[in-house]
py3Dmol code that shows the C-alpha trace and the ligand (Angstrom):
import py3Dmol

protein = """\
ATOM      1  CA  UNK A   1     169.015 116.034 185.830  1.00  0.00           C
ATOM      2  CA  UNK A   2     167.280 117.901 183.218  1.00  0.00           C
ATOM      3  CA  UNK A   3     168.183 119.631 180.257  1.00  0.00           C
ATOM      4  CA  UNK A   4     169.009 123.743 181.173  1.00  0.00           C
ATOM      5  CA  UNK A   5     167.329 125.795 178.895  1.00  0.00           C
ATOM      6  CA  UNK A   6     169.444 128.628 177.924  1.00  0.00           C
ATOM      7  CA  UNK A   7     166.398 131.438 178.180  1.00  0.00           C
ATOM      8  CA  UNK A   8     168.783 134.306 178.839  1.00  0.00           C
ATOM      9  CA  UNK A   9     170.868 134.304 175.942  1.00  0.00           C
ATOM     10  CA  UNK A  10     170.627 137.873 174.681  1.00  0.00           C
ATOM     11  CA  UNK A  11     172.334 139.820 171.472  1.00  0.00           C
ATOM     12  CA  UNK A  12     173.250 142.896 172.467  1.00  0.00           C
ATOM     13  CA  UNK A  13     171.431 145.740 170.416  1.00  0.00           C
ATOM     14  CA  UNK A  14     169.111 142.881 169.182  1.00  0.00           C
ATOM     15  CA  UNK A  15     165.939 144.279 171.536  1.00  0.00           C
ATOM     16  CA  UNK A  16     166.296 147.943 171.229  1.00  0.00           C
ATOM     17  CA  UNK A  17     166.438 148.189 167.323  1.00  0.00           C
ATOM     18  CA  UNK A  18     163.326 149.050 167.289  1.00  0.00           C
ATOM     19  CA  UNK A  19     161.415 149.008 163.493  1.00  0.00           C
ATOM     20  CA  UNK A  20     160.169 152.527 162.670  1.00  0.00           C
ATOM     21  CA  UNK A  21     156.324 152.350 162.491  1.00  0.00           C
ATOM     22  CA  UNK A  22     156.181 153.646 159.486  1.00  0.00           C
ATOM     23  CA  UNK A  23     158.822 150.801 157.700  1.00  0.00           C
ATOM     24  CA  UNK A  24     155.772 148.575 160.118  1.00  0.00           C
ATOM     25  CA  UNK A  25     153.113 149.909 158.193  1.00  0.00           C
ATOM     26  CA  UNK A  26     154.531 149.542 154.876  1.00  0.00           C
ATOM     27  CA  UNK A  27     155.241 146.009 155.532  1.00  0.00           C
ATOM     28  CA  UNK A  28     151.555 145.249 156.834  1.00  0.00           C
ATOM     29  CA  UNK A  29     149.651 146.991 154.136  1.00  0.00           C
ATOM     30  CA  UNK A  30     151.930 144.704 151.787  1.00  0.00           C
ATOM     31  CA  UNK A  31     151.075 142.043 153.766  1.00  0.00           C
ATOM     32  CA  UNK A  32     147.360 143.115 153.174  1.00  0.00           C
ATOM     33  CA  UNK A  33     147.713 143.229 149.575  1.00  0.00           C
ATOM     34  CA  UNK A  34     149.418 139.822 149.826  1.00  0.00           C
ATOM     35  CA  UNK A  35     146.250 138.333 151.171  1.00  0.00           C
ATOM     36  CA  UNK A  36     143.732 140.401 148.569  1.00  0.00           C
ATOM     37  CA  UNK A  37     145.947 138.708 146.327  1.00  0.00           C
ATOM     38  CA  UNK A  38     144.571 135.313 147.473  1.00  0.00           C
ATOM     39  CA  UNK A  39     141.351 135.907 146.233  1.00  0.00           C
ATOM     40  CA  UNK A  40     142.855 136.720 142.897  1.00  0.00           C
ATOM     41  CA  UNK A  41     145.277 133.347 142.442  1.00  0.00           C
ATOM     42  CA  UNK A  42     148.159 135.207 143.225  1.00  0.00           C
ATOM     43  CA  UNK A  43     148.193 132.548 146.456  1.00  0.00           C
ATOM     44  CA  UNK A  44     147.545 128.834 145.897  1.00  0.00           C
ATOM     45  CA  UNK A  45     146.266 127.054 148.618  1.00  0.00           C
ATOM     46  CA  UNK A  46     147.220 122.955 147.876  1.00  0.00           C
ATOM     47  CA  UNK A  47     144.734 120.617 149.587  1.00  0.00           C
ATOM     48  CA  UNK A  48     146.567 117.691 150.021  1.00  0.00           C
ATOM     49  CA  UNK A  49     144.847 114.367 150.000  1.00  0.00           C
ATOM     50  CA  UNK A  50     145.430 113.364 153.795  1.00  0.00           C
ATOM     51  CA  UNK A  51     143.327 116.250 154.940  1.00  0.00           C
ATOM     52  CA  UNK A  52     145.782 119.023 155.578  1.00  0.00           C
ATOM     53  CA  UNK A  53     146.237 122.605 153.687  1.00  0.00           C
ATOM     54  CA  UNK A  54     149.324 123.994 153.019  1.00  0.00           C
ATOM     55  CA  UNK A  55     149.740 127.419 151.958  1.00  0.00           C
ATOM     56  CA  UNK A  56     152.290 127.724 148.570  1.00  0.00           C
ATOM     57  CA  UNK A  57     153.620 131.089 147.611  1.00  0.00           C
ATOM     58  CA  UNK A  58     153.341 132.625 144.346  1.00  0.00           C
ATOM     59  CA  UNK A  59     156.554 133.165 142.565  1.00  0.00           C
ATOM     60  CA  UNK A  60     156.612 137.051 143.913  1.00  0.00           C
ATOM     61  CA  UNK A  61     156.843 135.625 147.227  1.00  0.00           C
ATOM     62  CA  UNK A  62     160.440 134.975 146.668  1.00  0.00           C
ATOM     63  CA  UNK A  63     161.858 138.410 147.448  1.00  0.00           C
ATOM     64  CA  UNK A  64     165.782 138.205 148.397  1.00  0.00           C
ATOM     65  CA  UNK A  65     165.763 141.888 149.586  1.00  0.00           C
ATOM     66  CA  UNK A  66     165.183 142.380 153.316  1.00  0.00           C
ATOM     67  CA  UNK A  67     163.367 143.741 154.444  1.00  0.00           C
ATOM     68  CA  UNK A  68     161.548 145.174 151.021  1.00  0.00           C
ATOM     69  CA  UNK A  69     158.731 143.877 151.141  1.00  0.00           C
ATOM     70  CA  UNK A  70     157.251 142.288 147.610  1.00  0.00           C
ATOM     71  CA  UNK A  71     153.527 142.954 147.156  1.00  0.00           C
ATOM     72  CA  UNK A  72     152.243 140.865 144.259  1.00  0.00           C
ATOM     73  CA  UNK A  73     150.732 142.765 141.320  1.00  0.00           C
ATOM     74  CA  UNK A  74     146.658 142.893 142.768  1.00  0.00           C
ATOM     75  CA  UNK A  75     146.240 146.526 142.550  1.00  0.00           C
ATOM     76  CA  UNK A  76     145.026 148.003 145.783  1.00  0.00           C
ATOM     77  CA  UNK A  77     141.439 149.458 144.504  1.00  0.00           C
ATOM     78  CA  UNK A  78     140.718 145.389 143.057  1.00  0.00           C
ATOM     79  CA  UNK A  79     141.261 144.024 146.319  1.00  0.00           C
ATOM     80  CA  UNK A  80     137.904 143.368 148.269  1.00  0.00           C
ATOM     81  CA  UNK A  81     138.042 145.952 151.266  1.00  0.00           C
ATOM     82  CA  UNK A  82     140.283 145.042 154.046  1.00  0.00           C
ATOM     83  CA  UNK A  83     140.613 147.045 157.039  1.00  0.00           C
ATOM     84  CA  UNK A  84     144.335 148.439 158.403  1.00  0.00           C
ATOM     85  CA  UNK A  85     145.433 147.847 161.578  1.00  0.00           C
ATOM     86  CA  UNK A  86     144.775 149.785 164.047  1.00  0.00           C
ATOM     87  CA  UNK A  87     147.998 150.894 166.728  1.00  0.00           C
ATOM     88  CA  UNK A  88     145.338 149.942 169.557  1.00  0.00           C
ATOM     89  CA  UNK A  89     143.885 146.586 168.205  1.00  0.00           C
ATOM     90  CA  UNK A  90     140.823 145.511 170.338  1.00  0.00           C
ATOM     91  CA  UNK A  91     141.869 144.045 173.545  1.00  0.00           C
ATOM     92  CA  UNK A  92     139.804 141.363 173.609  1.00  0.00           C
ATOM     93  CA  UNK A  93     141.546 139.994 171.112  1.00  0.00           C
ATOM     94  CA  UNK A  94     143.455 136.870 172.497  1.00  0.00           C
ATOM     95  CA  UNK A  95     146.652 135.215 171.272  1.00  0.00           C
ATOM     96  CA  UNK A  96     148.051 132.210 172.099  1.00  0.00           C
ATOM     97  CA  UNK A  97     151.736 130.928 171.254  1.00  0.00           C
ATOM     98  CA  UNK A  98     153.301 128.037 171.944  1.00  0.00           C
ATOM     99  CA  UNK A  99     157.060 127.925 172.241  1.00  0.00           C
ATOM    100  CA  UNK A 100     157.823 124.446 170.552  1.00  0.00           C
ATOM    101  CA  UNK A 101     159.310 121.939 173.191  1.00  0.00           C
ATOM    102  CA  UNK A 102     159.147 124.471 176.193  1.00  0.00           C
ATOM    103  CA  UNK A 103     158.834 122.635 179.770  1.00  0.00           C
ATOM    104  CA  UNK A 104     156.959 119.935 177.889  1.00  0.00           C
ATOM    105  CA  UNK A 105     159.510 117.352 179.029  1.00  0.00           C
ATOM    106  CA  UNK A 106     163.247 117.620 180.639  1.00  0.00           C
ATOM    107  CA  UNK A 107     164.556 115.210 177.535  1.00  0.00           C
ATOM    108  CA  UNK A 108     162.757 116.804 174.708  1.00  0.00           C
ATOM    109  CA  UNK A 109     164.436 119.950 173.422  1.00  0.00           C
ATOM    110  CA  UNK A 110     163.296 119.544 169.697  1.00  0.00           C
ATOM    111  CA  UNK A 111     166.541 119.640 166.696  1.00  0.00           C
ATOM    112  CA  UNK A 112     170.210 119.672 168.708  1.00  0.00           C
ATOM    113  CA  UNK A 113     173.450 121.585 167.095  1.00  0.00           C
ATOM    114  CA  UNK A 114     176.555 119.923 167.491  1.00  0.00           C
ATOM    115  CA  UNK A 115     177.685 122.921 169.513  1.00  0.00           C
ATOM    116  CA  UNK A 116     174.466 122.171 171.792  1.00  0.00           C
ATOM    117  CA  UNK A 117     172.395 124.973 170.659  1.00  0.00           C
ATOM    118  CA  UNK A 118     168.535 123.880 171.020  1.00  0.00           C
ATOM    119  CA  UNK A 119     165.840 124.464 169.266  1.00  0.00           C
ATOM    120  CA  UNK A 120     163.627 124.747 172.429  1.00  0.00           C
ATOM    121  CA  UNK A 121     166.100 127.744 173.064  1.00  0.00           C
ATOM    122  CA  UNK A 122     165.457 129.312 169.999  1.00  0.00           C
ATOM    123  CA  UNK A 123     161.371 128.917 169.888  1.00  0.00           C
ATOM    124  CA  UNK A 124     160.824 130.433 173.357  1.00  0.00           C
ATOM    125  CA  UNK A 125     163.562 133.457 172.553  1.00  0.00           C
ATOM    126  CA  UNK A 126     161.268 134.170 169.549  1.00  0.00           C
ATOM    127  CA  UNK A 127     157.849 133.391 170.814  1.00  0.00           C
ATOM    128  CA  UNK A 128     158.601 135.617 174.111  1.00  0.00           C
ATOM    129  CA  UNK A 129     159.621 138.275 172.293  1.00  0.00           C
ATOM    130  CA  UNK A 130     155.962 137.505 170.127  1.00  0.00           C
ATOM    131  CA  UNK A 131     154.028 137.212 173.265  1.00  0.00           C
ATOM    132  CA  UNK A 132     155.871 140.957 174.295  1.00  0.00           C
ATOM    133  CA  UNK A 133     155.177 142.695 171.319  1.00  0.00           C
ATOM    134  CA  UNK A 134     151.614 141.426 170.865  1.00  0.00           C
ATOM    135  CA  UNK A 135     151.099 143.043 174.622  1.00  0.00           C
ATOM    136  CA  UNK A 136     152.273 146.204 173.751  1.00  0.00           C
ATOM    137  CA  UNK A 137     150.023 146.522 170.915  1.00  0.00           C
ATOM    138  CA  UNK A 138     147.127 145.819 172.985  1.00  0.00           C
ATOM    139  CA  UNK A 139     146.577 142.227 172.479  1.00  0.00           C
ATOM    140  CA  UNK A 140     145.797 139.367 175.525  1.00  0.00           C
ATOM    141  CA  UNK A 141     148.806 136.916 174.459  1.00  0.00           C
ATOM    142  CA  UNK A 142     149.240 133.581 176.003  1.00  0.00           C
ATOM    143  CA  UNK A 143     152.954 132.166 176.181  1.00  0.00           C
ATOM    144  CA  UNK A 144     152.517 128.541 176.052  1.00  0.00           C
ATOM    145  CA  UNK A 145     154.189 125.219 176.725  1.00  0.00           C
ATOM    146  CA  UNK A 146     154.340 122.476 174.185  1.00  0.00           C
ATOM    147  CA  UNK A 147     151.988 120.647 176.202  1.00  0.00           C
ATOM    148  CA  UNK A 148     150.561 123.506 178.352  1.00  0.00           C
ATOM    149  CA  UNK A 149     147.409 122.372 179.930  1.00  0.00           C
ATOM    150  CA  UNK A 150     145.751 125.317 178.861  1.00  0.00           C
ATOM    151  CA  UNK A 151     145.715 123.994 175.430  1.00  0.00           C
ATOM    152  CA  UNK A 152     142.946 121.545 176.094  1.00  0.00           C
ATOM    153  CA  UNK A 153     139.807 122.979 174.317  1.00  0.00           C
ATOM    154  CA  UNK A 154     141.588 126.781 174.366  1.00  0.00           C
ATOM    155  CA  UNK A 155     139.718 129.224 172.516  1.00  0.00           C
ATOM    156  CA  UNK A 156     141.811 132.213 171.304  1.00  0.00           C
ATOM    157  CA  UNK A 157     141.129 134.105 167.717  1.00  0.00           C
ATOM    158  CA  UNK A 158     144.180 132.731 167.207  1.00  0.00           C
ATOM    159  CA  UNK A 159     147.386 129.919 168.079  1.00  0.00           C
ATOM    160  CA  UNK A 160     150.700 129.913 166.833  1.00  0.00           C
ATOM    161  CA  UNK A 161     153.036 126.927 167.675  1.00  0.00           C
ATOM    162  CA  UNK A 162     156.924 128.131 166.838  1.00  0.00           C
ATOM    163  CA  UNK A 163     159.475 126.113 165.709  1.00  0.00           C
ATOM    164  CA  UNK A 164     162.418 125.428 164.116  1.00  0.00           C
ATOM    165  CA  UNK A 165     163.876 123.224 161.791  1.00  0.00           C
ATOM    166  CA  UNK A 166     167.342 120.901 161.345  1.00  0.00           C
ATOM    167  CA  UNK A 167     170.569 121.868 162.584  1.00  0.00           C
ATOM    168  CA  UNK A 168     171.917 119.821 159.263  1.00  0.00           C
ATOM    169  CA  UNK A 169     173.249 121.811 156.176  1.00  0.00           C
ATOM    170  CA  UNK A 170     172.106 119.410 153.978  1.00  0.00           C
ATOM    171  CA  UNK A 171     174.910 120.671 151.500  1.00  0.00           C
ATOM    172  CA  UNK A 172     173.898 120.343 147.994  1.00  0.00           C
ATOM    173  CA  UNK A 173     170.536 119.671 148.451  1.00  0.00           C
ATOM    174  CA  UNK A 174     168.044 121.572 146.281  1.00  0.00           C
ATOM    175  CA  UNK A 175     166.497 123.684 147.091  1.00  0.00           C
ATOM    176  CA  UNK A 176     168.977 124.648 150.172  1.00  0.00           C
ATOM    177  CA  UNK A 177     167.767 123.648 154.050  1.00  0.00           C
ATOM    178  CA  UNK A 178     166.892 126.808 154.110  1.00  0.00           C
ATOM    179  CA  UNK A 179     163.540 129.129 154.424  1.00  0.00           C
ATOM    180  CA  UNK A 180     160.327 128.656 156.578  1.00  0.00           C
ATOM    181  CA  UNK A 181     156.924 127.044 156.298  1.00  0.00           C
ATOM    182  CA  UNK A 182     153.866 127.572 157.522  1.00  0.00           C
ATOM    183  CA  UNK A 183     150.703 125.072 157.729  1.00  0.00           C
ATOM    184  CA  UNK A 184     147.720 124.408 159.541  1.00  0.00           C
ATOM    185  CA  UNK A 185     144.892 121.762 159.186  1.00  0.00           C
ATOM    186  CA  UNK A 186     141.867 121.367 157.209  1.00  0.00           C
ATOM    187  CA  UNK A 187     139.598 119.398 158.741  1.00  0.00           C
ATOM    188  CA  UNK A 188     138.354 121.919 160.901  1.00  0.00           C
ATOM    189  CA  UNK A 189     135.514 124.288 161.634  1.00  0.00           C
ATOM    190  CA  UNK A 190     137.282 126.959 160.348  1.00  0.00           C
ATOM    191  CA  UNK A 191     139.153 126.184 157.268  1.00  0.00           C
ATOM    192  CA  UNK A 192     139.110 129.648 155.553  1.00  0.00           C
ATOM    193  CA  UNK A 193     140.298 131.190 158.733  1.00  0.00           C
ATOM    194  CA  UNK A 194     143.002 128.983 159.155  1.00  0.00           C
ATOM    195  CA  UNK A 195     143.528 129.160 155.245  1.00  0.00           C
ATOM    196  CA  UNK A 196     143.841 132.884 155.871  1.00  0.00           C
ATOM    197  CA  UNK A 197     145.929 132.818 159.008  1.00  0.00           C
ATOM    198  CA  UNK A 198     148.465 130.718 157.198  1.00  0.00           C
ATOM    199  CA  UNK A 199     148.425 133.233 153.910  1.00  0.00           C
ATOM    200  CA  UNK A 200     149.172 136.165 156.385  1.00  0.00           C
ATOM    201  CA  UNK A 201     151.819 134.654 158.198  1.00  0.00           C
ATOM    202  CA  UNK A 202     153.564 133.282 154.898  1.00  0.00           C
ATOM    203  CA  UNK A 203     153.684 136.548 153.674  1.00  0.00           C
ATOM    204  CA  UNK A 204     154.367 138.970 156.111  1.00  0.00           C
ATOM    205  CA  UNK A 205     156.929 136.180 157.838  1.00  0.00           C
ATOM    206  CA  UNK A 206     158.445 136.686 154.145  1.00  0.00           C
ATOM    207  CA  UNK A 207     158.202 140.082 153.618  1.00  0.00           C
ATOM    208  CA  UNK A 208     159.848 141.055 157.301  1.00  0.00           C
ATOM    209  CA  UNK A 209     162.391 137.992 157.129  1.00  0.00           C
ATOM    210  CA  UNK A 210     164.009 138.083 153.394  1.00  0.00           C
ATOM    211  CA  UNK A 211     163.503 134.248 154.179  1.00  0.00           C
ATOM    212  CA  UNK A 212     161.721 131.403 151.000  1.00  0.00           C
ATOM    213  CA  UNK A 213     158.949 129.813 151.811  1.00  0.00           C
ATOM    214  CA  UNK A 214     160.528 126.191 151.529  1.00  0.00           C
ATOM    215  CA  UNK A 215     157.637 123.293 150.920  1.00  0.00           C
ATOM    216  CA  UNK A 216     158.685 120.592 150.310  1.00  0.00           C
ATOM    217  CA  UNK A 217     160.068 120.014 153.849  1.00  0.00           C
ATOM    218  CA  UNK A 218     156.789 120.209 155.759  1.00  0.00           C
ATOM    219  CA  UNK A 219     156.703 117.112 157.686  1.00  0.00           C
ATOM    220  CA  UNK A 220     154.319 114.832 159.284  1.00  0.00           C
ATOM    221  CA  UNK A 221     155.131 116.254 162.881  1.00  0.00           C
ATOM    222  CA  UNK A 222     153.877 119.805 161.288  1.00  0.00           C
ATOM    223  CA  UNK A 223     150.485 118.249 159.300  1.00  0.00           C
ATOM    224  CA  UNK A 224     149.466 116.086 161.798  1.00  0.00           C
ATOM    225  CA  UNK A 225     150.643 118.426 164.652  1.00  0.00           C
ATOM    226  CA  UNK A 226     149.235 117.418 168.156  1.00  0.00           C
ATOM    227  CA  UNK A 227     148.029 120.528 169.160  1.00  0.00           C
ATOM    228  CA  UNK A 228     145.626 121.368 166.289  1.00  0.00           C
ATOM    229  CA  UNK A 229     143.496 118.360 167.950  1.00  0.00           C
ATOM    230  CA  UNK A 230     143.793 119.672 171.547  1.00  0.00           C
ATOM    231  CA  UNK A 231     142.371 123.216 171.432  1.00  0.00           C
ATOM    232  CA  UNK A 232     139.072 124.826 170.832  1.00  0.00           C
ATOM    233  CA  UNK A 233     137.631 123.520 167.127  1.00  0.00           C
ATOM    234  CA  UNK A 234     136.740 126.941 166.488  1.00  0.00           C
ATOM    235  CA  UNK A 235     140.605 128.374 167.073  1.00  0.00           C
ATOM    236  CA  UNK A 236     142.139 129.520 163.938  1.00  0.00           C
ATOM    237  CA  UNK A 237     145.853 127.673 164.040  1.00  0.00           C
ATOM    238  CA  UNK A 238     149.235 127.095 162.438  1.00  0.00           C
ATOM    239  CA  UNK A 239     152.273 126.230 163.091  1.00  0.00           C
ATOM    240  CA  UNK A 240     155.816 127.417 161.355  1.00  0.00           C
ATOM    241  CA  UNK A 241     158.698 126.532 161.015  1.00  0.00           C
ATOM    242  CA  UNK A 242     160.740 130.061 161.285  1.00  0.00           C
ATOM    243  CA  UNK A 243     163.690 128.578 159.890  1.00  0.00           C
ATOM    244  CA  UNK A 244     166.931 125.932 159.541  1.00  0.00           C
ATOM    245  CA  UNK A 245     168.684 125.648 162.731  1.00  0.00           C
ATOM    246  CA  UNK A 246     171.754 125.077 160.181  1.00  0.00           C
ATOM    247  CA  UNK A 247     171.764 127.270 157.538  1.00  0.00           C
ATOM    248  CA  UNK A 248     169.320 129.525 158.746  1.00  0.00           C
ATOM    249  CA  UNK A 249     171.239 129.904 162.647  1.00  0.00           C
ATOM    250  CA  UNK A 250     172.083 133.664 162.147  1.00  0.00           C
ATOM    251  CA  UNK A 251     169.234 135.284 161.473  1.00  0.00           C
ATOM    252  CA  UNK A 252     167.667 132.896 164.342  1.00  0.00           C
ATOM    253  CA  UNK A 253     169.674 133.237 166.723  1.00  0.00           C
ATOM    254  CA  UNK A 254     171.239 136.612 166.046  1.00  0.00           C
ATOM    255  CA  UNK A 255     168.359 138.363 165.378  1.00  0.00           C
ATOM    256  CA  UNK A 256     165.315 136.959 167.008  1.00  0.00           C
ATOM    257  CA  UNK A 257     163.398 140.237 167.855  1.00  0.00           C
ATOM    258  CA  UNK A 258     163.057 140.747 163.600  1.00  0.00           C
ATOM    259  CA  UNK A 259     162.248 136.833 163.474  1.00  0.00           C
ATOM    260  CA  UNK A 260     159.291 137.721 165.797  1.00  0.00           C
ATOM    261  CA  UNK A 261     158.270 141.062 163.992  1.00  0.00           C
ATOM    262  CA  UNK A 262     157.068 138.732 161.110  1.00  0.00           C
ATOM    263  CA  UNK A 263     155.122 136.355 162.696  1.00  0.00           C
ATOM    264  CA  UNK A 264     153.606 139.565 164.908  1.00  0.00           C
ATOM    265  CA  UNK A 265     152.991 140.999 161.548  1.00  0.00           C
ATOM    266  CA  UNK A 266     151.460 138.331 160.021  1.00  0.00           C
ATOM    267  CA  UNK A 267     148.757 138.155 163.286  1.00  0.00           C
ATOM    268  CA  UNK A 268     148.041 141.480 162.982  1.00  0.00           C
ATOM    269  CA  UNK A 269     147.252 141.178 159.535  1.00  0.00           C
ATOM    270  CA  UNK A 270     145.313 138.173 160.599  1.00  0.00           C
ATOM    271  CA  UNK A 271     143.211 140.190 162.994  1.00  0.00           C
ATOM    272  CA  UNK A 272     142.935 143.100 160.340  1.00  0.00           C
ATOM    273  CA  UNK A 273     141.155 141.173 158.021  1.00  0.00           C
ATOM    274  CA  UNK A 274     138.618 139.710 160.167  1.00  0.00           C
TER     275      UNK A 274
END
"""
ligand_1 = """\
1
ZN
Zn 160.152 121.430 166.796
"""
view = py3Dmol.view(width=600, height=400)
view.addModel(protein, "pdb")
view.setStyle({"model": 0}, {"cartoon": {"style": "trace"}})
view.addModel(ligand_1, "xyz")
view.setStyle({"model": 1}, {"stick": {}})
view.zoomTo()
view.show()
């Protein structure tokens, strides 16, 4: 028999607490000045010797208030013009997201709690709640499996693959199992897109989330991830890690709709600065 997804686990008061859009707007212009910032070394970008980019935050990244966001230093007038968002983005803008391990096989439901929680649970509860809120601002937003067949050559402006990471603690390790990361590959046609798609979603995943970027964790599965060699060579993509199934479960689980708002913010921001 195959594994029952639990897709209709909901937290009550979770989808109705609504963020003001002005607390929205604050948090994408700082995600805005985040990304100025990367053309002022506020924002390394590593190029690691295996052919993959990974996005490291600057020290200001590492803001423990939530949601304040932290925007670095770059004053505003410095920063090479970036346009805000719009409330009604173009809709021919197109989205896709992939909800790591969804349908892609009865057996394969990515990192498993000892309680049974999933992680394939907890990546499609996020990335539908994406896929929603990228609709109502106006966007065409895909809601993908891990190995949807729509992935072969799929063009988009952008793809996001969601996931999550170990349901172990890890106790004492430094620094703690805890935090996201983002990353993306640079071998592509479009390596300052995807450099820039990673910066906004680093940030703004920050800013929204409270949560570290944490590094040195990325893993092969993320560098070499199979679906950056399936779609479209001209489709901007990353994938990230939202969090630690372990020490990260309840802001995952408990609140999944602010878990999305960050990666939405970071696409908008994406979009913006196109
Ligand atoms: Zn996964």
């Amino acid at each position: 028999m195959g594994h029952q997804i639990q897709h209709g686990v909901q937290y009550p008061g979770t989808e109705s607490r609504a963020i003001p859009i002005a607390s929205r707007l604050v948090v994408i212009t700082a995600c805005l000045a985040a990304i100025a910032s990367l053309f002022y070394g506020g924002w390394e970008t590593k190029v690691r010797s295996r052919g993959v980019v990974i996005a490291t935050p600057s020290p200001a990244l590492h803001a423990t208030a939530l949601p304040v966001p932290s925007p670095t230093p770059v004053p505003l007038s410095s920063a090479p013009s970036t346009p805000v968002p719009t409330p009604h983005p173009d809709p021919g803008v197109r989205i896709g997201i992939v909800a790591g391990h969804w349908a892609s096989d009865a057996s394969d439901t990515g990192a498993v709690c000892p309680d049974g929680l999933t992680e394939v649970e907890v990546n499609f509860e996020i990335a539908r709640r994406v896929v929603k809120k990228l609709e109502e601002l106006g966007y065409q937003a895909d809601l993908l499996e891990e190995y949807d067949a729509r992935l072969e050559e799929y063009r988009a402006d952008a793809l996001v693959s969601i996931h999550a990471d170990s349901c172990e603690t890890f106790p004492g390790a430094t620094p703690p199992a805890s935090g996201f990361k983002v990353a993306s590959v640079v071998d592509s046609m479009v390596p300052e897109a995807e450099a820039r798609l990673v910066a906004c979603l680093s940030q703004c995943y920050a800013a929204r989330t409270g949560m570290y970027f944490h590094a040195n964790s990325i893993t092969y599965d993320m560098l070499y991830y199979h679906n950056f060699y399936e779609i479209h060579d001209q489709t901007p993509a990353a994938i990230i890690e939202v969090g630690f199934l372990g020490n990260d479960r309840a802001l995952l689980t408990e609140q999944p709709d602010l878990v999305a708002q960050g990666i939405v913010e970071g696409i908008v921001c994406f979009i913006a600065g196109q």
